[in-house]
C-alpha positions in Angstrom: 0.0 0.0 0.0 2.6 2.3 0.8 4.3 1.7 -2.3 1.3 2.0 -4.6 0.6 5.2 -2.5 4.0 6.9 -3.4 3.6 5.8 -6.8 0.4 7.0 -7.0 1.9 10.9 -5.4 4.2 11.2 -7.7 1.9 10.4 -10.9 -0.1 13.2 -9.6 3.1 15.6 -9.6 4.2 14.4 -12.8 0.3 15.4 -14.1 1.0 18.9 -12.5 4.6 19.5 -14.3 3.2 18.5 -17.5 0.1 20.6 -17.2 1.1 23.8 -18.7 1.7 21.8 -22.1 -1.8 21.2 -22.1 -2.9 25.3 -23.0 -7.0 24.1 -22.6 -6.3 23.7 -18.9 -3.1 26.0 -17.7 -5.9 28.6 -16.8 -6.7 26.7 -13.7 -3.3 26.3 -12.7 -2.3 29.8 -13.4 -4.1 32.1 -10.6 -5.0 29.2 -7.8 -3.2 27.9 -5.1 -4.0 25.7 -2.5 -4.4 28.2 0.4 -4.1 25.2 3.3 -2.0 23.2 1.5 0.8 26.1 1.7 0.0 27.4 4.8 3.1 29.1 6.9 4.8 28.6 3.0 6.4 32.0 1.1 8.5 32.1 -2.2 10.8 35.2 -2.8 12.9 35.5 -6.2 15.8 37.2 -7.5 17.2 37.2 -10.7 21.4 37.2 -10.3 22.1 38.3 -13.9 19.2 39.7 -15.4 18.0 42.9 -13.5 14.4 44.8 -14.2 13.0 41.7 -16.1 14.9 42.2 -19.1 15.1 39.3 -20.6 18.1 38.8 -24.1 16.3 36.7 -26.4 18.7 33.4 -27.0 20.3 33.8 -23.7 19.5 31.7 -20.7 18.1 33.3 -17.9 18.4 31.8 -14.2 15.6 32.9 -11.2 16.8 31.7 -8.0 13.5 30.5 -6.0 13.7 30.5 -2.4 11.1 28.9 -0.7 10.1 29.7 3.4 8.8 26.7 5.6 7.2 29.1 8.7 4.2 26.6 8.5 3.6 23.2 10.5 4.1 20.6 7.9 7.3 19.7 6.2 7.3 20.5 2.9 9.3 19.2 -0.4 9.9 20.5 -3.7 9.4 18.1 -6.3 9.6 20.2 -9.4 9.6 23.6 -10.7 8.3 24.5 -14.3 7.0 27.7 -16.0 5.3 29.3 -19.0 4.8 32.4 -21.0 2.3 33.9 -21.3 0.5 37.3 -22.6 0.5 40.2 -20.2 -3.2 40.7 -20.7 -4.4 37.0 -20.5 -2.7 34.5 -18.6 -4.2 31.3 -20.1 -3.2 32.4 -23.6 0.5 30.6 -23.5 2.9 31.9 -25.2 5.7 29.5 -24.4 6.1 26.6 -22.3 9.7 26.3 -20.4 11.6 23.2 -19.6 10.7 21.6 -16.3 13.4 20.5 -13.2 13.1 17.6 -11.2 13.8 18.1 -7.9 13.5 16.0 -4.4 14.7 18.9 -2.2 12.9 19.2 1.6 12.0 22.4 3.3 11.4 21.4 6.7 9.7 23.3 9.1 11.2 26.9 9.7 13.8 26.0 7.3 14.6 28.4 4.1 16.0 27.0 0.6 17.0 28.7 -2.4 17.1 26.5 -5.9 17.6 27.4 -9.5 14.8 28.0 -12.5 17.3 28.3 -15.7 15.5 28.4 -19.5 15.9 30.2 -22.5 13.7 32.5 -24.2 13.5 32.8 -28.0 10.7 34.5 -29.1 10.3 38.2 -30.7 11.3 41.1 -28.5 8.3 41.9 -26.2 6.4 42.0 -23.0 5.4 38.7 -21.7 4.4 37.4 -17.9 6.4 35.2 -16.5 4.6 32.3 -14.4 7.1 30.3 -12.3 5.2 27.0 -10.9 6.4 25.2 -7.9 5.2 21.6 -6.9 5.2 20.3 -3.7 4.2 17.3 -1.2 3.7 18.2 2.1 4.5 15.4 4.9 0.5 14.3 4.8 0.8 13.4 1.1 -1.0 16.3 -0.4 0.3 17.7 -3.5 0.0 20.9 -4.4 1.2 23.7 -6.7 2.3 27.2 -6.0 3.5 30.3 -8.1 7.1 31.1 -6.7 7.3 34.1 -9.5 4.7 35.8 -11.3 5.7 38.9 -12.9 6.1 41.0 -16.5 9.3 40.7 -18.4 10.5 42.6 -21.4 12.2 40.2 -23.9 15.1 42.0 -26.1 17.4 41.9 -28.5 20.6 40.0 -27.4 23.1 42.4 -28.6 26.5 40.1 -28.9 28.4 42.6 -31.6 31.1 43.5 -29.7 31.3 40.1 -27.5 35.0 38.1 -27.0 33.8 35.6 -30.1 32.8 38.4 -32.7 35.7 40.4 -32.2 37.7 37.5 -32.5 36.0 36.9 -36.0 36.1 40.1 -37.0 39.7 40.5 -36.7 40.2 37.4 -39.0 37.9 38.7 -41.2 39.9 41.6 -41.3 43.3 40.3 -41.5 42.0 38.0 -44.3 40.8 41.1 -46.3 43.9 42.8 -45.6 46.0 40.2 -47.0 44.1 39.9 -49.7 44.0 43.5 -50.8 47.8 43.5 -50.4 48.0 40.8 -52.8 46.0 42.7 -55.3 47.9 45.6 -55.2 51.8 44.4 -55.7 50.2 42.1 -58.4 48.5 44.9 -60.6 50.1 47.9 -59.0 53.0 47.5 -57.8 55.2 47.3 -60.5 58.7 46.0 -60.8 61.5 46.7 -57.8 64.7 48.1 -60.0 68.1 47.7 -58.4 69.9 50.2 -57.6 72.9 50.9 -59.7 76.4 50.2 -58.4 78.4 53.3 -58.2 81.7 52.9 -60.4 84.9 54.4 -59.1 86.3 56.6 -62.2 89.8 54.9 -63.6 92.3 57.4 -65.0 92.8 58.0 -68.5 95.8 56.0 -70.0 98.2 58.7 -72.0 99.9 56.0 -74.7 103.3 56.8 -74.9 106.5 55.1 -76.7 108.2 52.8 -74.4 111.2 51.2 -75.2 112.1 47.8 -74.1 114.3 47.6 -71.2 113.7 51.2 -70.6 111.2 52.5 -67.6 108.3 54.5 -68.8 109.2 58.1 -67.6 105.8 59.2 -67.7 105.2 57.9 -64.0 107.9 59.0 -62.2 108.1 62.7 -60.9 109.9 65.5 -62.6 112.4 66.1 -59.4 113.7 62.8 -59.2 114.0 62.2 -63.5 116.1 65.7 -63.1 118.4 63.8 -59.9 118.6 61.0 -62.1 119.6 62.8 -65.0 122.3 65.0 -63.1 124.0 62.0 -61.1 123.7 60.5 -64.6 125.6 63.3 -66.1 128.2 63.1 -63.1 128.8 59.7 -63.4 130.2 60.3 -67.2 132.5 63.0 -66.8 134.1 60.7 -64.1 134.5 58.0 -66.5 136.0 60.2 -69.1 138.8 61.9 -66.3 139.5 58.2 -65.4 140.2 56.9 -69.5 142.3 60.3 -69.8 
């Protein structure tokens, strides 16, 4: 018996986390709570990364429930699942959200805080946000209650200028670069010319008549062809006072 009645409890919160799929029903789900069954129970909420309910379409969101035990039965979360819906008509679902398991217990004036993380991709607008939260209490009733209901504004997710596109932009823009500069020495830029080596000037050659055996007087200074010349001149006068 106690097994078929624990099967039986959590058949009936599976029902409940499914219900908002079924959008001919959510509307009773939506705005009642079982007042006894959560007696002594309050939910407060706080989203960490996504202040004034704005809401980046494509990013995921997280809504940290915390749930407050002041009653006299001990309570436990079994799952926590939320929808979408129009401001101006809460039955008229917009989107259904994923659903979390969870076994977590709330005992009496105990306090416990656990995550609600989806994704929203729809057009940028105004939306209400319906966070459901099911629970067994420790008499084996099962009941839901709304740990968040509130508007959000759902925007653009502006990314340009996040670590990844700038990243891709730079290769983009190297590749272009490259590319351009490839263009341009292939049509533009033209041959490189060398630069000329610069030629030391050689002196011009005077031809002259050189005898053989003889040294080309050309090169040698004027004062020392006229020393030559005198001790030359010396030398033969000796020679003849010698023969004499």
């Amino acid at each position: 018996m106690a097994s078929l009645r624990r099967f039986l409890l959590w058949l009936g919160l599976a029902m409940l986390v499914i219900s908002p799929l079924c959008v001919g029903v959510s509307g009773s789900f939506v705005d009642e709570e079982d007042n006894e069954a959560l007696a002594g129970v309050s939910f407060a909420h706080e989203f960490p990364k996504h202040r004034f309910g704005t809401i980046p379409t494509g990013e995921e969101v997280e809504i940290l429930i915390t749930v407050s035990n002041k009653g006299e039965l001990n309570q436990t979360i079994a799952a926590i699942s939320g929808v979408l819906t129009y401001p101006h008509n809460s039955s008229l679902i917009v989107r259904n959200l994923t659903a979390y398991r969870y076994r977590t217990d709330v005992d009496i004036n105990d306090e416990v805080t656990v995550p609600f993380r989806f994704i929203v991709e729809v057009e940028p607008m105004e939306l209400n946000l319906i966070v459901f939260v099911d629970m067994i209490n420790s008499a084996g009733n099962i009941h839901r209650a709304i740990g968040y209901k509130g508007i959000v504004t759902v925007v653009e997710n502006d990314s340009l200028f996040d670590l990844q596109s700038i990243s891709i932009y730079l290769l983009g823009a190297g590749f272009f670069a490259g590319v351009g500069y490839f263009v341009y020495e292939s049509f533009f830029g033209g041959k490189k010319t060398s630069r000329a080596k610069r030629v030391k000037p050689v002196a011009v050659v005077k031809e002259t008549d050189v005898k053989p055996g003889e040294p080309d007087m050309e090169w040698i200074p004027e004062h020392l062809v006229q020393q030559a010349t005198a001790a030359k001149r010396q030398s033969l006068r000796i020679k003849k006072r010698q023969t004499k």
